[in-house]
N, C-alpha and C positions, 0 to 999 in steps of 0.2 A: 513706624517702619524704618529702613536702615538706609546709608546713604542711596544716594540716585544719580542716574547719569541721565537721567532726564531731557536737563537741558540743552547736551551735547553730549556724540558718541565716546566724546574722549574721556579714558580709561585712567584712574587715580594710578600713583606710583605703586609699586611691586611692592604688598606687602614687607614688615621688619620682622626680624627675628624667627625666620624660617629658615631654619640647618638647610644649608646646600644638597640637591639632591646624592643619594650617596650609587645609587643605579638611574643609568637614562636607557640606554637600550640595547640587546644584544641579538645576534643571530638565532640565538633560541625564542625568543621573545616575538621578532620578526614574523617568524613562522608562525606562532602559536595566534596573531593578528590577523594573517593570511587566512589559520584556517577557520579562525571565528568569523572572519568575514564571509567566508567561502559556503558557510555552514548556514549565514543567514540570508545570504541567496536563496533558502528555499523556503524561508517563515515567509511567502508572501501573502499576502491578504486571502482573506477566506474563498473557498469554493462554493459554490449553491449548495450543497450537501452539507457543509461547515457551519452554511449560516442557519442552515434548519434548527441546528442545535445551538445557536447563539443567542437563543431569550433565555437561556438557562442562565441560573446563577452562577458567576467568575470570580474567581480570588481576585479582590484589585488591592493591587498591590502600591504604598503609597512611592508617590513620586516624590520623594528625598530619603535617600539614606545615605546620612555622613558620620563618619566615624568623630568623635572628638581629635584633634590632632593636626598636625601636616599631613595629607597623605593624598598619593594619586587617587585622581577622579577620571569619570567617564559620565559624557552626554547622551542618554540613549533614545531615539524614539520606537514607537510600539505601535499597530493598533489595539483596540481592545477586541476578545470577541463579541462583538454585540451588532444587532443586524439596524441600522447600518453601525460598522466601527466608527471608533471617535480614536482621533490621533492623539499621544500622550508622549510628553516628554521626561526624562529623568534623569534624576542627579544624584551619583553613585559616587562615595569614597566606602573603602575599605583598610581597614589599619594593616598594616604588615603587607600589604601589596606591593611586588618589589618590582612588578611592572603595570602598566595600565590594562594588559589583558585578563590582568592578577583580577583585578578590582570588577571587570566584568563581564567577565564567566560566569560566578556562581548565582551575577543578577540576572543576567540573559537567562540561564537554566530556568530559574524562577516564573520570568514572564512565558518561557515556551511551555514548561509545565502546568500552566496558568493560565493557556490556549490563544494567549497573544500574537498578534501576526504582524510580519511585516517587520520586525525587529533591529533594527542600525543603531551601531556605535558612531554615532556623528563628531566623536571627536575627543580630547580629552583635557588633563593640565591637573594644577593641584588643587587642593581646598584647604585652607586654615580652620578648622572650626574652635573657636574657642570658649567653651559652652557658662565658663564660668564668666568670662568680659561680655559675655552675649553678641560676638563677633563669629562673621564668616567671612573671609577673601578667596577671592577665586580667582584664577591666573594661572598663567602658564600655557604650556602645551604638553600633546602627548607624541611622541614620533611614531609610533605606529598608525594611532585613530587618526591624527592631525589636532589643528585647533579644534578645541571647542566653542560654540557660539556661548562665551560667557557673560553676556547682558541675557541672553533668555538662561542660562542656569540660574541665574542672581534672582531675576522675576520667577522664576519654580520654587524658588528656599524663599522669596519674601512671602507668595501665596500658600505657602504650608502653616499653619497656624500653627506650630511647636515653634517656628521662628520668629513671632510677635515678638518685637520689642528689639531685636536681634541690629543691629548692624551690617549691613551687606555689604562691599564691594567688589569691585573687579579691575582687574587688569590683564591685558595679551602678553605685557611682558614677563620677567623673568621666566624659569623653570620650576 
């Protein structure tokens, strides 16, 4: 497994050799955060009618998808439809994401296509993944999402068995 913060909450220094971010955030952006917020005010948890149809089989969709790279991330959680739902968290980068709403949009689609309820962006920041060092760093923020809770991202990429062996850290600082 990769490092841990185990023993105490405190957070390793801010990732090296991660180009400064070249976009933080603009009034387009802004908006585009509002309305995916705005838009998952209404995935909330199932209705009695919803749930009749939740023993059926769901696309589940796994909880990590990181692009190889620097690249904004987003923390989302979900329910699933399944009677009762079971809460899931996940951990989104997308490469060429030039803002954090970039990165997830086309994953929120996904899980509402996918009959997931209840769906929040809890927050954001970047991800290192560097697939050839067997390294992930997580850190930062997002200004739109907010922080992300990056000790539970860190434990989501250590429980995904493609990350065996992997290197984990984290930190709130830098961008």
């Amino acid at each position: 497994m990769g490092k841990t913060n185990d023993s105490s909450d405190a957070a390793p220094a801010p990732p090296t050799g991660v180009a400064a971010a070249s976009h933080t955030t603009s009034a387009e952006d802004q908006a585009n955060v509002a309305a995916l917020k705005a838009r998952l005010e209404g995935t909330s948890t199932a209705t009695a009618a919803e749930n009749d149809a939740a023993d059926a089989p769901y696309d589940q969709i796994p909880q990590v998808e990181i692009d190889p790279g620097a690249h904004k991330y987003v923390l989302i959680s979900a329910h699933t439809p399944t009677d009762p739902p079971k809460k899931l968290h996940f951990v989104v980068s997308k490469s060429g994401a030039k803002y954090h709403a970039n990165a997830a949009e086309p994953f929120v689609h996904r899980l509402e296509e996918a009959g997931y309820r209840d769906i929040r962006v809890t927050g954001g920041g970047r991800i290192n993944h560097q697939p050839d060092q067997r390294i992930v760093s997580i850190f930062g923020h997002s200004y739109g999402f907010g922080l992300a809770d990056h000790k539970l991202s860190k434990q989501i990429v250590e429980e995904d068995g493609r990350f065996v062996g992997y290197s984990v850290d984290w930190s709130n600082a830098g961008y």
